[in-house]
C-alpha positions as CSV (number, residue, x, y, z in Angstrom):
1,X,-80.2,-79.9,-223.0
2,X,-80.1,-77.3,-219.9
3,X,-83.3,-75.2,-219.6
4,X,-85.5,-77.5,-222.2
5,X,-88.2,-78.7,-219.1
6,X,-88.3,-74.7,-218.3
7,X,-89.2,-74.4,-222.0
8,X,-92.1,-76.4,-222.1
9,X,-94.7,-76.3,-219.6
10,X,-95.7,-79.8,-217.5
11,X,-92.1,-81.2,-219.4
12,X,-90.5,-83.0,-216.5
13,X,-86.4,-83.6,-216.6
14,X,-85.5,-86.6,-214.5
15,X,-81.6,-87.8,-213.9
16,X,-80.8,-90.8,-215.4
17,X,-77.3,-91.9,-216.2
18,X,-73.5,-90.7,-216.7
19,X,-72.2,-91.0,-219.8
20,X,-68.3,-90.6,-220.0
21,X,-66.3,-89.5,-223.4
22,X,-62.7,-88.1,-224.4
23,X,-61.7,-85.4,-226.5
24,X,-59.6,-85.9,-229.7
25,X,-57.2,-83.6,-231.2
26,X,-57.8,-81.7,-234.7
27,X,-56.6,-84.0,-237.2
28,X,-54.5,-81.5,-239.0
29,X,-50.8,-81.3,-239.1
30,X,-49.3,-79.2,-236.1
31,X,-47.6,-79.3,-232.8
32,X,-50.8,-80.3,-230.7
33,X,-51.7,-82.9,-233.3
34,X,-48.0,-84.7,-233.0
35,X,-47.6,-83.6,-229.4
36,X,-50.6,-86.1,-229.4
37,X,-49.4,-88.8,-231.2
38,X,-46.5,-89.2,-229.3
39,X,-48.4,-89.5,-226.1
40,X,-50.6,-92.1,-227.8
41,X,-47.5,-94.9,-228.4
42,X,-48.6,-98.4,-228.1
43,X,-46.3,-101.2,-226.9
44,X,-43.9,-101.7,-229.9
45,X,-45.6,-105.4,-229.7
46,X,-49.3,-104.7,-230.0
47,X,-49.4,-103.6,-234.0
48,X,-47.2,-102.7,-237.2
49,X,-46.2,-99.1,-236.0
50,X,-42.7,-100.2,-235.3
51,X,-41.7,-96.5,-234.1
52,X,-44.4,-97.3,-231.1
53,X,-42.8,-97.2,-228.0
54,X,-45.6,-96.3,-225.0
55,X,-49.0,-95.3,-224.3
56,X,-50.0,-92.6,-222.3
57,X,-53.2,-91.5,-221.0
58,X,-54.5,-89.3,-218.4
59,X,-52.0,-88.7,-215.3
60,X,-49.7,-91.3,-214.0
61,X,-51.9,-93.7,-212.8
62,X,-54.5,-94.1,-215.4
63,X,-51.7,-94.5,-218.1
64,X,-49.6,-97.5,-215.4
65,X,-53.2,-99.1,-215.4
66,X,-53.8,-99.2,-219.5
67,X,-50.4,-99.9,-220.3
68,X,-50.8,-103.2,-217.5
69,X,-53.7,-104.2,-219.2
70,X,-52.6,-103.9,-222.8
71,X,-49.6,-105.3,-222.0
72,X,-50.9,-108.4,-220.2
73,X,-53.4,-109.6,-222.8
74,X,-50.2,-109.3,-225.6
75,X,-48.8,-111.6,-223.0
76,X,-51.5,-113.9,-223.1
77,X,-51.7,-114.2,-227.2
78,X,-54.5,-111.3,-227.3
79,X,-54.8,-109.1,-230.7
80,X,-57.1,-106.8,-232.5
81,X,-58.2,-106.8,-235.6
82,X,-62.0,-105.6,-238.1
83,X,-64.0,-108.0,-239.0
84,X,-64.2,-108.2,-243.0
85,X,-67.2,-111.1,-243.0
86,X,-71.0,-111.3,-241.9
87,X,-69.6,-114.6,-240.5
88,X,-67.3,-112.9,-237.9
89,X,-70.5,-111.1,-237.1
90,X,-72.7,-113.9,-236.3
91,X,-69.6,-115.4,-233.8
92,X,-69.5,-112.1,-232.1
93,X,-73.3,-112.4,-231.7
94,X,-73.0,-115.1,-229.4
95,X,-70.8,-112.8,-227.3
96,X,-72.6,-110.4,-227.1
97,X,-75.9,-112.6,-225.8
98,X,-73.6,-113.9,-223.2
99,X,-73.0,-110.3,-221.8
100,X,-76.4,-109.8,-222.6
101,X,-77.4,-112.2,-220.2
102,X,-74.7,-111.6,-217.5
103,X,-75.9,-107.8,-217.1
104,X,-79.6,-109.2,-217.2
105,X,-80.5,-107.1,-219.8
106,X,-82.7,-108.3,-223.1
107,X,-80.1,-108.1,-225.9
108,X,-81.4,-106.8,-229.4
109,X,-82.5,-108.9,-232.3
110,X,-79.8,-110.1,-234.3
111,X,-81.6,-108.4,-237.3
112,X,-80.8,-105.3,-235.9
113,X,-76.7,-105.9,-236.5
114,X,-77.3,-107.2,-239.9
115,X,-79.0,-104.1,-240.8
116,X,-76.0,-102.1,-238.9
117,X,-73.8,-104.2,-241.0
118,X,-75.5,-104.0,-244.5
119,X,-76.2,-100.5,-244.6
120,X,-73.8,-98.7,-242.4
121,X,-70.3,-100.5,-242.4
122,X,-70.0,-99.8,-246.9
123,X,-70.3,-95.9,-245.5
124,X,-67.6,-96.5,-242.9
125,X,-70.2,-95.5,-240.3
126,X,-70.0,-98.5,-238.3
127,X,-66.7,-100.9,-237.4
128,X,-67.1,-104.9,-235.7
129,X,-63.3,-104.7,-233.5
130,X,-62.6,-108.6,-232.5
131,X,-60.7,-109.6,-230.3
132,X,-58.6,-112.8,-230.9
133,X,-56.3,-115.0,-228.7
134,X,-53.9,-117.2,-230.4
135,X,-51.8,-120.1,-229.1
136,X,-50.1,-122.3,-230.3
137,X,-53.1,-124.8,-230.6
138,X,-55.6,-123.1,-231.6
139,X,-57.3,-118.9,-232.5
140,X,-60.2,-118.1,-230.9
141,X,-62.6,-115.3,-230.5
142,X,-63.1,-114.0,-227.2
143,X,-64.7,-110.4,-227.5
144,X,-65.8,-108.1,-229.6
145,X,-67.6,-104.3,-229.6
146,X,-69.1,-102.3,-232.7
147,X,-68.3,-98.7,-233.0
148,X,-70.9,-96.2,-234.6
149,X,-69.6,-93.5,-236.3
150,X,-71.5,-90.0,-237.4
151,X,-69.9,-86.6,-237.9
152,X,-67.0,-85.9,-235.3
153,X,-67.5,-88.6,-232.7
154,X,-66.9,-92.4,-232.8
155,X,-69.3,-93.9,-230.2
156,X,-68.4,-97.2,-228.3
157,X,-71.8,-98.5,-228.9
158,X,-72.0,-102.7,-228.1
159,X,-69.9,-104.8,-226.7
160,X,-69.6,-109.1,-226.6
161,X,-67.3,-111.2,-224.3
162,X,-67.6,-114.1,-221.9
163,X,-67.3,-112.7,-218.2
164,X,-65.2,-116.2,-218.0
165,X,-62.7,-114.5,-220.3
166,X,-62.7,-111.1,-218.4
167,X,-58.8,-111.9,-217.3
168,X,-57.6,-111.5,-220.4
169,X,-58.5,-107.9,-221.1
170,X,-59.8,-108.2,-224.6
171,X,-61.7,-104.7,-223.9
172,X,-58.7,-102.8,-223.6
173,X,-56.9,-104.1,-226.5
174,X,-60.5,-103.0,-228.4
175,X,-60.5,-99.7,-227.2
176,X,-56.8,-99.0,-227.8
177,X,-57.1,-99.8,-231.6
178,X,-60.3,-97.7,-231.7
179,X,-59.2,-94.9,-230.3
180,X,-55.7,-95.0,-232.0
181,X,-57.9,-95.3,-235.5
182,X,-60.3,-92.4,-234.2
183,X,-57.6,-90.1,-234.2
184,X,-55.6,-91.1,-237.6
185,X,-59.1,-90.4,-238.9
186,X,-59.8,-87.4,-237.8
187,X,-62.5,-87.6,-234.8
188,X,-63.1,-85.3,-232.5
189,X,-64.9,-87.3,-230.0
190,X,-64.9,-90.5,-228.4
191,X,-68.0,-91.7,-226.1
192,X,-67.6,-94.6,-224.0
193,X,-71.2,-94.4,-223.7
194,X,-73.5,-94.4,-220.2
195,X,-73.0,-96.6,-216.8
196,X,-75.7,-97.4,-214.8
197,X,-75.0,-96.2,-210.6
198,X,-74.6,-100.2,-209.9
199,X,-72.1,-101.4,-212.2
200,X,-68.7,-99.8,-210.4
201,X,-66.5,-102.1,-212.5
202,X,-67.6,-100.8,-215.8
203,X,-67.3,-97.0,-214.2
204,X,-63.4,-97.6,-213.6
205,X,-62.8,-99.1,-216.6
206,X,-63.7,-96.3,-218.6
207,X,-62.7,-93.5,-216.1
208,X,-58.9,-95.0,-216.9
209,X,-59.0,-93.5,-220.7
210,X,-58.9,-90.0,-219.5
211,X,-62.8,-89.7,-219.6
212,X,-64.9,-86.9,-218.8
213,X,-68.3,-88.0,-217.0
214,X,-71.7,-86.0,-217.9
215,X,-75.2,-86.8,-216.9
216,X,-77.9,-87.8,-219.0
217,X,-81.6,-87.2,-218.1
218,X,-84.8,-88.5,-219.4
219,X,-87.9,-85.9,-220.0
220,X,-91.4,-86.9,-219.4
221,X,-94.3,-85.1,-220.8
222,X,-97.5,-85.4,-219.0
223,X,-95.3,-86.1,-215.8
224,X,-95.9,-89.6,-214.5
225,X,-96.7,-90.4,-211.2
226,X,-93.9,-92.8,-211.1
227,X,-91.4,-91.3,-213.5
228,X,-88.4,-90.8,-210.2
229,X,-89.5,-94.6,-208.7
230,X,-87.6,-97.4,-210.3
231,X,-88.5,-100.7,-209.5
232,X,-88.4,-102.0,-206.1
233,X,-84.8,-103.6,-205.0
234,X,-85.9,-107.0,-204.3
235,X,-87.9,-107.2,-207.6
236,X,-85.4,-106.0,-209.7
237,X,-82.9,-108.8,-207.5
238,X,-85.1,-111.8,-208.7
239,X,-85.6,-110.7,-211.6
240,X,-82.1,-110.2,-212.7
241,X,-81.4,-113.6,-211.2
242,X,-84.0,-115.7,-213.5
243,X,-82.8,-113.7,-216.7
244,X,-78.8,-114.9,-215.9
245,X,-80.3,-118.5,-215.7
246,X,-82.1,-118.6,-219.5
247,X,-80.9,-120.6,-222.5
248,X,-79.0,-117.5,-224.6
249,X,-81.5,-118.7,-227.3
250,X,-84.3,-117.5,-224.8
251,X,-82.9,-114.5,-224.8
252,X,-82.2,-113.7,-227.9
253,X,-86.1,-114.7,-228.2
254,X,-87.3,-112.5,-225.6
255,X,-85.6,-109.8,-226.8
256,X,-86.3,-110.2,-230.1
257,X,-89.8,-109.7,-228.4
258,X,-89.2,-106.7,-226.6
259,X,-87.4,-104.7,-228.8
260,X,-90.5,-104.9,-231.2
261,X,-92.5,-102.7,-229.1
262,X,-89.7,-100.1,-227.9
């Protein structure tokens, strides 16, 4: 909020991250609305809409580099689909650890999704997208991400996948079902969520959906002496080093852990 550390004396505003979301059109029927739809076509392969011919976002060269990478992961056996069973959330929980781990990061407890999934998902508040990718041998999960959902706005909230399986692009066939379903239903708003200044790769790939970055900020009230210092480079280095080589089970400990005091 703009002018809330000039509001309250000794309240200190400090920049902390970008956070990047779209705009949706009104769900109503009208020229903007089907305007809209026809510049959100999907490959005619990727789902049942048979009238789907392309999908366009942004200017020309965010749309070439979505419909690339949508079209590659059909080619490589890639679909989308909700999970329907606490079991599909437990498989995707072992994703999510193992990007957990990768972005040396302490993941939350796995309590916390249950609860997500027990109280919020019967409301259609919250929705488990999996990715799948089936051959002829065998189907197997290879990402996942759980969208929140509350008043206008869908938010891209967490995200599972093997780095290992990266290639494939099961994040952008994700993101195209979500935000396909997001305007169907009638959002307004779709947030990609925030990127920290180190982790470029993550930046593009959400800057390619025709995103719109903001800043966040933390406020600190008494101001700390340390609130603008982060930790020192080389710490942070070794640290993030150590975490990446833990047992997921460690993790999941640890965070388990942390995550009761925050």
């Amino acid at each position: 909020m703009d002018g809330l550390a000039e509001l309250v004396p000794g309240l200190v505003r400090v920049p902390w991250r970008l956070t990047y979301t779209t705009e949706l059109p009104p769900s109503a029927s009208g020229e903007r609305w089907e305007e809209f739809c026809d510049n959100l076509r999907l490959p005619r392969e990727c789902g049942p809409c048979k009238e789907c011919r392309k999908l366009r976002f942004g200017n020309a060269k965010r749309q070439h580099r979505v419909n690339w990478a949508v079209n590659k992961a059909i080619k490589l056996g890639l679909q989308g689909r909700e999970a329907d069973t606490e079991a599909d959330l437990a498989s995707w929980y072992e994703l999510y650890l193992e990007s957990m781990r990768h972005n040396a990061l302490p993941p939350r407890p796995y309590r916390f999704f249950a609860s997500l999934w027990s109280t919020l998902r019967p409301k259609g508040q919250m929705r488990l997208l999996l990715a799948e990718q089936n051959t002829e041998s065998q189907k197997r999960l290879v990402g996942g991400s759980i969208l929140l959902r509350f008043g206008q706005t869908v938010f891209y909230a967490f995200t599972g996948c093997c780095q290992r399986d990266f290639g494939l692009h099961p994040h952008d066939i994700i993101q195209l079902e979500s935000i396909r379903d997001s305007c169907k239903s009638g959002f307004r708003w779709y947030g990609f969520g925030e990127v920290t200044e180190d982790h470029k790769s993550l930046t593009q790939f959400k800057s390619k959906w025709g995103t719109e970055a903001k800043p966040l900020y933390c406020y600190y009230f008494p101001d700390p002496v340390d609130a603008h210092q982060g930790q020192q480079p080389d710490l942070t280095l070794h640290l993030r080093r150590l975490w990446r080589l833990l047992p997921l089970k460690a993790t999941a400990f640890l965070g388990d852990y942390i995550y009761r005091y925050m």
